[in-house]
MIVEX-636947 format. One record per atom (N, C-alpha, C, O): residue in three letters; atom name; x, y, z. Coordinates in Angstrom, 3 decimals. Example, Ala and Ser with C-alpha at 12.3 -4.5 7.8 and 13.67 -1.06 7.14 Angstrom:
! residues 2
  mardren  rose         u         v         w
      ALA     N    13.190    -5.690     7.800
      ALA    CA    12.300    -4.500     7.800
      ALA     C    13.200    -3.300     7.800
      ALA     O    14.236    -3.319     8.465
      SER     N    12.850    -2.250     7.080
      SER    CA    13.670    -1.060     7.140
      SER     C    12.900     0.030     7.870
      SER     O    13.409     1.138     8.039
END
This chain:
! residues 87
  mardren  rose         u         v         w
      UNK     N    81.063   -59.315    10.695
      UNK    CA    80.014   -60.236    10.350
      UNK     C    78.824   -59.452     9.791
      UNK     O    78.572   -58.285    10.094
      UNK     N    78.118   -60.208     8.947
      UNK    CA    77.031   -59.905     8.396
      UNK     C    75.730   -60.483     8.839
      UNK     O    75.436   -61.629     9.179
      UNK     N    75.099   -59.501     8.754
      UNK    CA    73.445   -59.720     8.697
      UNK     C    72.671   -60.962     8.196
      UNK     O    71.967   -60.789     7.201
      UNK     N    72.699   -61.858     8.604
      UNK    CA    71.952   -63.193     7.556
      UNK     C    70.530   -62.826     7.279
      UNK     O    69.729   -62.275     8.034
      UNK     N    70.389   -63.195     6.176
      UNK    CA    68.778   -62.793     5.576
      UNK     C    68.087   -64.946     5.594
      UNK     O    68.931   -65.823     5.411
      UNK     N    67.516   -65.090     5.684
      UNK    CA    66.110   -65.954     5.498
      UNK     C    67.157   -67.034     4.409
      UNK     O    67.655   -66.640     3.355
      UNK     N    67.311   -68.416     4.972
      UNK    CA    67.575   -69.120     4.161
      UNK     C    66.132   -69.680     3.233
      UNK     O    64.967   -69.872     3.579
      UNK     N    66.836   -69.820     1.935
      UNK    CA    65.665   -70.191     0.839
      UNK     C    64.731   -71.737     1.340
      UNK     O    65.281   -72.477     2.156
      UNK     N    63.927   -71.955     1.022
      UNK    CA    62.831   -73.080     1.599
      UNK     C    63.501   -74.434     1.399
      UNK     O    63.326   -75.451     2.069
      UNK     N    64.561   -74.196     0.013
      UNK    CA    64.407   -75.872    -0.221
      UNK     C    66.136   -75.931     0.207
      UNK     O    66.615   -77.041    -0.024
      UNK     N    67.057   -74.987     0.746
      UNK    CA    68.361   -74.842     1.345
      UNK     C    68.514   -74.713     2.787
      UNK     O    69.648   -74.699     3.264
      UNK     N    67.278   -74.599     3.675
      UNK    CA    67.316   -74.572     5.105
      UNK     C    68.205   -76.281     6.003
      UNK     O    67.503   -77.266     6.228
      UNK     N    69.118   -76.273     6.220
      UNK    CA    69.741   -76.678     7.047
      UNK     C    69.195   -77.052     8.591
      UNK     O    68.626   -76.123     9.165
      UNK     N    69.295   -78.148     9.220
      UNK    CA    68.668   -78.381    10.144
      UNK     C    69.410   -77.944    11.261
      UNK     O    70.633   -77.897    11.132
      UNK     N    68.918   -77.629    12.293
      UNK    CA    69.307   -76.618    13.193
      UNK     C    70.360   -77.422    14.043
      UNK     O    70.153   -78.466    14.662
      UNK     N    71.515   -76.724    13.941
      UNK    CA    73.149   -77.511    14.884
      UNK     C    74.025   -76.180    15.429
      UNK     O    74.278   -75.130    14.839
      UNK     N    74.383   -76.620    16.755
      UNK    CA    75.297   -75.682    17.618
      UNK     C    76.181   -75.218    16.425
      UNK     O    76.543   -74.058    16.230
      UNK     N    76.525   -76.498    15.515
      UNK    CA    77.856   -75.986    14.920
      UNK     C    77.790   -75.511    14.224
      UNK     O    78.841   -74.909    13.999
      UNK     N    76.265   -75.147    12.838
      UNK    CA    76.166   -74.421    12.160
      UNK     C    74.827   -73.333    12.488
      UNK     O    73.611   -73.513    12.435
      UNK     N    75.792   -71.946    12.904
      UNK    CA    74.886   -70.885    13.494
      UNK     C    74.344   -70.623    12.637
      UNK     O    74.999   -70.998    11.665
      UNK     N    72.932   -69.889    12.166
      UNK    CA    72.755   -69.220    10.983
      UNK     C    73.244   -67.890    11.076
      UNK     O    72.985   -67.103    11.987
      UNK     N    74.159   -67.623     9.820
      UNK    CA    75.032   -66.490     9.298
      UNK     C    74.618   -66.078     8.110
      UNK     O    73.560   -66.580     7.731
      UNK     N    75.296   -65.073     7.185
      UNK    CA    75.816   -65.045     5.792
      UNK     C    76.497   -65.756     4.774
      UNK     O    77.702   -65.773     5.024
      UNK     N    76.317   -66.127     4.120
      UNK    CA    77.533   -67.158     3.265
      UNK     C    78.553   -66.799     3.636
      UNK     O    79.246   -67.705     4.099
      UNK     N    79.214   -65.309     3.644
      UNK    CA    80.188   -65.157     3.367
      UNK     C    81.085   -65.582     4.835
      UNK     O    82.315   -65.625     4.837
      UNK     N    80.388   -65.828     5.844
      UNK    CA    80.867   -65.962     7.486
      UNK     C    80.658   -67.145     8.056
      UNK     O    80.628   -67.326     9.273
      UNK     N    80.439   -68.374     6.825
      UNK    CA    79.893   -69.396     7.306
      UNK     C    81.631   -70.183     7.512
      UNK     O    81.916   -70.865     8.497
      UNK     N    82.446   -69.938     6.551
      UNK    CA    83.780   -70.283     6.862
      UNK     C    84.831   -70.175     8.129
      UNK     O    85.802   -70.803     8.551
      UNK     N    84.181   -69.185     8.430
      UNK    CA    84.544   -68.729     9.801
      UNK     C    83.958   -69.058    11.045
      UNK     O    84.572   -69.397    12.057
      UNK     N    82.673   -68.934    10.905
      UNK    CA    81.701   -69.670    12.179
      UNK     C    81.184   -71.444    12.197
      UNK     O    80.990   -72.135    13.198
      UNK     N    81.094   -71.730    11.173
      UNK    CA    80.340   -73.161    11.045
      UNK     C    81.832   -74.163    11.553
      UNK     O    82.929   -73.860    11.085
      UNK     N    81.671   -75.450    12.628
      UNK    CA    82.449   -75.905    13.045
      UNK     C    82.685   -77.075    12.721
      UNK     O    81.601   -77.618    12.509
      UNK     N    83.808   -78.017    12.507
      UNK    CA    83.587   -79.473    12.404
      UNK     C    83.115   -80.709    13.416
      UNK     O    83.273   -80.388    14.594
      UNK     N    82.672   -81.803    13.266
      UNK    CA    82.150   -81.916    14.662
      UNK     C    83.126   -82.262    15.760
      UNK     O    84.260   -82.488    15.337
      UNK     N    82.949   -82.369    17.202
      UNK    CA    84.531   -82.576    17.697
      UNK     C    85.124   -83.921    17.489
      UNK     O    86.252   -84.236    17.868
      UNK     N    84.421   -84.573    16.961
      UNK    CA    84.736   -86.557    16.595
      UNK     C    85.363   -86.365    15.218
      UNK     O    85.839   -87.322    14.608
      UNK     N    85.363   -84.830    14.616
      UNK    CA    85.744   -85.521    13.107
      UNK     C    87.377   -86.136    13.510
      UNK     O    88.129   -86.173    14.484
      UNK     N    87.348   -86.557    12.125
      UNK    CA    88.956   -87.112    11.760
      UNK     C    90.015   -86.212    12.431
      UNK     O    90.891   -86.541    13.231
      UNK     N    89.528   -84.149    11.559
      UNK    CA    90.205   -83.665    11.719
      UNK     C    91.119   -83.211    13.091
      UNK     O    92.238   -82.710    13.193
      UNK     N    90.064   -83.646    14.127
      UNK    CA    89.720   -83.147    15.432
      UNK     C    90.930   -83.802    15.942
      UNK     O    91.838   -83.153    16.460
      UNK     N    90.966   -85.416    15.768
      UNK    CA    92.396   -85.896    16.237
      UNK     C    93.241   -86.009    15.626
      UNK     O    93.918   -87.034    15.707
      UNK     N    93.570   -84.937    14.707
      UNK    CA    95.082   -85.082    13.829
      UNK     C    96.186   -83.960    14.871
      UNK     O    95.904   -83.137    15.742
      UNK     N    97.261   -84.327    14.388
      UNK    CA    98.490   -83.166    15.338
      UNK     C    97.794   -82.519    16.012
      UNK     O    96.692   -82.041    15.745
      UNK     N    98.761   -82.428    17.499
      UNK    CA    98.000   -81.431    18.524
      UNK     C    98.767   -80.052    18.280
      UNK     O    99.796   -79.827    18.917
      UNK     N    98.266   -79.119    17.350
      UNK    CA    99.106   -77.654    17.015
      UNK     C    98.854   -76.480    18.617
      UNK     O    97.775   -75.924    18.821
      UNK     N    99.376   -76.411    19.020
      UNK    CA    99.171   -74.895    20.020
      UNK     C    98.230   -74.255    19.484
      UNK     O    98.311   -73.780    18.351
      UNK     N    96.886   -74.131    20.480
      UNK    CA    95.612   -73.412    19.882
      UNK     C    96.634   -71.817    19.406
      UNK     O    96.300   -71.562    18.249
      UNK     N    97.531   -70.910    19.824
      UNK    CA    97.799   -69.931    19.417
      UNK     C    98.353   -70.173    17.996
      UNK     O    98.351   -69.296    17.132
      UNK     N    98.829   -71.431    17.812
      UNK    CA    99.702   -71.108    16.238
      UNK     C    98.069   -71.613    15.286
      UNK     O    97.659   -71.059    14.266
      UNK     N    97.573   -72.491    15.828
      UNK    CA    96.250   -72.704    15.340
      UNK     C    95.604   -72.090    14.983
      UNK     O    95.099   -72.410    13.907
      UNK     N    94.971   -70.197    15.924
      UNK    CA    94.490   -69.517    15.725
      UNK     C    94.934   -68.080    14.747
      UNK     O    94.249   -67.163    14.293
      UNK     N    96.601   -68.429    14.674
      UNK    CA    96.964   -67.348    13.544
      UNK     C    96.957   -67.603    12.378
      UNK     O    96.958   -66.788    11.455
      UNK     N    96.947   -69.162    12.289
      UNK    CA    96.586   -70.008    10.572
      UNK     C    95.343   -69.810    10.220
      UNK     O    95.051   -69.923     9.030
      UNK     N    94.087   -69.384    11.439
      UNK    CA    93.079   -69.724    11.028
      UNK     C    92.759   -68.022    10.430
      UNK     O    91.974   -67.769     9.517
      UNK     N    93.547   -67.024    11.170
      UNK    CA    92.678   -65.957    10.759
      UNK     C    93.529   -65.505     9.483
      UNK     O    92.888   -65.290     8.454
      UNK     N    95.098   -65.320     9.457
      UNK    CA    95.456   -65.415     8.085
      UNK     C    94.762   -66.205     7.237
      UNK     O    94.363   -65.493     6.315
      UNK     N    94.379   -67.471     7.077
      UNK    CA    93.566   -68.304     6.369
      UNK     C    92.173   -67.124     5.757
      UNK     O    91.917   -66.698     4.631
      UNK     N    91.756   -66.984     6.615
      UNK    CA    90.477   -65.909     6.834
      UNK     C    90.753   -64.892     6.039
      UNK     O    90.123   -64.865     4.982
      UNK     N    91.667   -63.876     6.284
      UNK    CA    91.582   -62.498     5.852
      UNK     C    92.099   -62.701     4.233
      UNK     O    91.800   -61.833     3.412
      UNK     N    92.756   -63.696     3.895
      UNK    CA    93.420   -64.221     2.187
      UNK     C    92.226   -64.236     1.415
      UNK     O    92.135   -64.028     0.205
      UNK     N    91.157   -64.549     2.364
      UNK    CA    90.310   -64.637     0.751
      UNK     C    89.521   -63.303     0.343
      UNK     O    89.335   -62.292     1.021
      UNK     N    89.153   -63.568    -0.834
      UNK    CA    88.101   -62.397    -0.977
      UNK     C    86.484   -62.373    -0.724
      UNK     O    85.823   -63.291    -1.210
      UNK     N    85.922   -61.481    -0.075
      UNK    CA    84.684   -61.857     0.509
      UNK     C    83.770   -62.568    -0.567
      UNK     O    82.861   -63.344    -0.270
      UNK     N    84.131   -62.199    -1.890
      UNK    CA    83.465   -63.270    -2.875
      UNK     C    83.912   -64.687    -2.951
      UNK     O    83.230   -65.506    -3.567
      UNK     N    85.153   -65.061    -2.286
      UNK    CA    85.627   -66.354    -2.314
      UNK     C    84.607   -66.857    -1.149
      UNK     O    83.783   -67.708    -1.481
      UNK     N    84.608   -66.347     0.313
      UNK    CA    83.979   -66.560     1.451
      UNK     C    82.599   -66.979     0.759
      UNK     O    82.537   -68.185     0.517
      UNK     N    81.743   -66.402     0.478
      UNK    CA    80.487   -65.949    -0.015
      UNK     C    80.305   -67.109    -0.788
      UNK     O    79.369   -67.731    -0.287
      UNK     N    80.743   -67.685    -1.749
      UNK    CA    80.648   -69.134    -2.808
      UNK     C    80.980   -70.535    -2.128
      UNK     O    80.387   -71.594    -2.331
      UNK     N    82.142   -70.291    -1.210
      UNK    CA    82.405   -71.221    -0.418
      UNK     C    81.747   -71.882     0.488
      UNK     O    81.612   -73.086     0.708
      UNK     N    81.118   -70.362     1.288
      UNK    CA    79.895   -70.706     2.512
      UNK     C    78.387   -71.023     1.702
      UNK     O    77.485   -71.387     2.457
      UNK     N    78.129   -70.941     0.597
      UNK    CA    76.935   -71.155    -0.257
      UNK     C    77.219   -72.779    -0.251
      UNK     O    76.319   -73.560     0.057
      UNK     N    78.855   -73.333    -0.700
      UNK    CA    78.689   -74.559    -0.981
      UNK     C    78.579   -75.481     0.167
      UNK     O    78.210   -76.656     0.155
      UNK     N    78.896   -74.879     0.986
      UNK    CA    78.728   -75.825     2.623
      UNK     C    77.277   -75.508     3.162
      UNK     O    77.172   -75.925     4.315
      UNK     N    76.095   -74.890     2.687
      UNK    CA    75.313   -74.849     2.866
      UNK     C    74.806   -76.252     2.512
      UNK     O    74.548   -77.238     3.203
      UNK     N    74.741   -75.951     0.915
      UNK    CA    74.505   -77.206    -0.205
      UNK     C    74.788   -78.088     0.189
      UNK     O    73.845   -78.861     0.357
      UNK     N    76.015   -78.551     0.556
      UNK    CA    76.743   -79.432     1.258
      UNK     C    75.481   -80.273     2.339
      UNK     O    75.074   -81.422     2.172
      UNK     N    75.011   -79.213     3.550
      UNK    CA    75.026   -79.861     4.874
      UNK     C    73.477   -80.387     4.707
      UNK     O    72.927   -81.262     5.375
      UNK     N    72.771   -79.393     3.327
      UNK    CA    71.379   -79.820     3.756
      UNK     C    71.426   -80.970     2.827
      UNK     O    70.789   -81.974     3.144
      UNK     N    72.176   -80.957     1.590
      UNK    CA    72.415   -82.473     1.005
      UNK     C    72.639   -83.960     2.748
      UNK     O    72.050   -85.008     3.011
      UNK     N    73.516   -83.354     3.290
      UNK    CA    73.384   -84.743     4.030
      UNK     C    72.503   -84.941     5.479
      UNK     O    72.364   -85.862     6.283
      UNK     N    72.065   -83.759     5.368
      UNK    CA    70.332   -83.722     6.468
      UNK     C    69.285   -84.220     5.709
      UNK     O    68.353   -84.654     6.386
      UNK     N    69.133   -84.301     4.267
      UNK    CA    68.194   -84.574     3.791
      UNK     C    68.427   -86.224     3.216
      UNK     O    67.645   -86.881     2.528
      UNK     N    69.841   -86.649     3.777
      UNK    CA    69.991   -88.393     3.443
      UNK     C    70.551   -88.637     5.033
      UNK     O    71.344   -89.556     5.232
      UNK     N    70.091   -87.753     6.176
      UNK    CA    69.933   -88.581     7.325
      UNK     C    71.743   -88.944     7.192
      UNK     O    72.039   -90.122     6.996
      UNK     N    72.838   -87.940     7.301
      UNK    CA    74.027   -88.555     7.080
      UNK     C    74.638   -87.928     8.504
      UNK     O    74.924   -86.738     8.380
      UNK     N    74.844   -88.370     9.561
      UNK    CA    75.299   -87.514    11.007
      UNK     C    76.356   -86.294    10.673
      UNK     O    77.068   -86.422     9.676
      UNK     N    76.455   -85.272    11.379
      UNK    CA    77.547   -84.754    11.799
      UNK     C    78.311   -85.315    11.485
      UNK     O    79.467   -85.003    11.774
END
């Protein structure tokens, strides 16, 4: 993990367990869905086969993929903090 520097004034994200402040590039890895999403009750996978999809998933990309990705889920979250859209 990386060092997070100072999110920009008009990209600050409102403060949630599920999104720690990180690096872009570690936001894929740390930022969580909420436990009500959709995804939360789809197939119950064995947290172990769960957790080897997630880190293969992880190590495939390139830290510039991480890095653009976690920029757009930034964009993403303060777009729907700033229209009041829940978790």
């Amino acid at each position: 993990m990386t060092n997070p520097t100072a999110y920009p004034s008009n990209l600050t994200p409102k403060p949630s367990d599920l999104r720690p402040h990180c690096s872009a590039r570690d936001r894929i890895a740390l930022w969580l869905p909420h436990p009500n999403s959709i995804m939360a009750h789809g197939p119950q996978i064995p947290a172990a086969a769960r957790d080897k999809v997630r880190a293969v998933t992880l190590h495939a990309w390139a830290d510039s993929t991480k890095s653009s990705y976690g920029a757009g889920l930034l964009v993403f979250h303060v777009f729907c903090d700033s229209h009041d859209i829940p978790e």
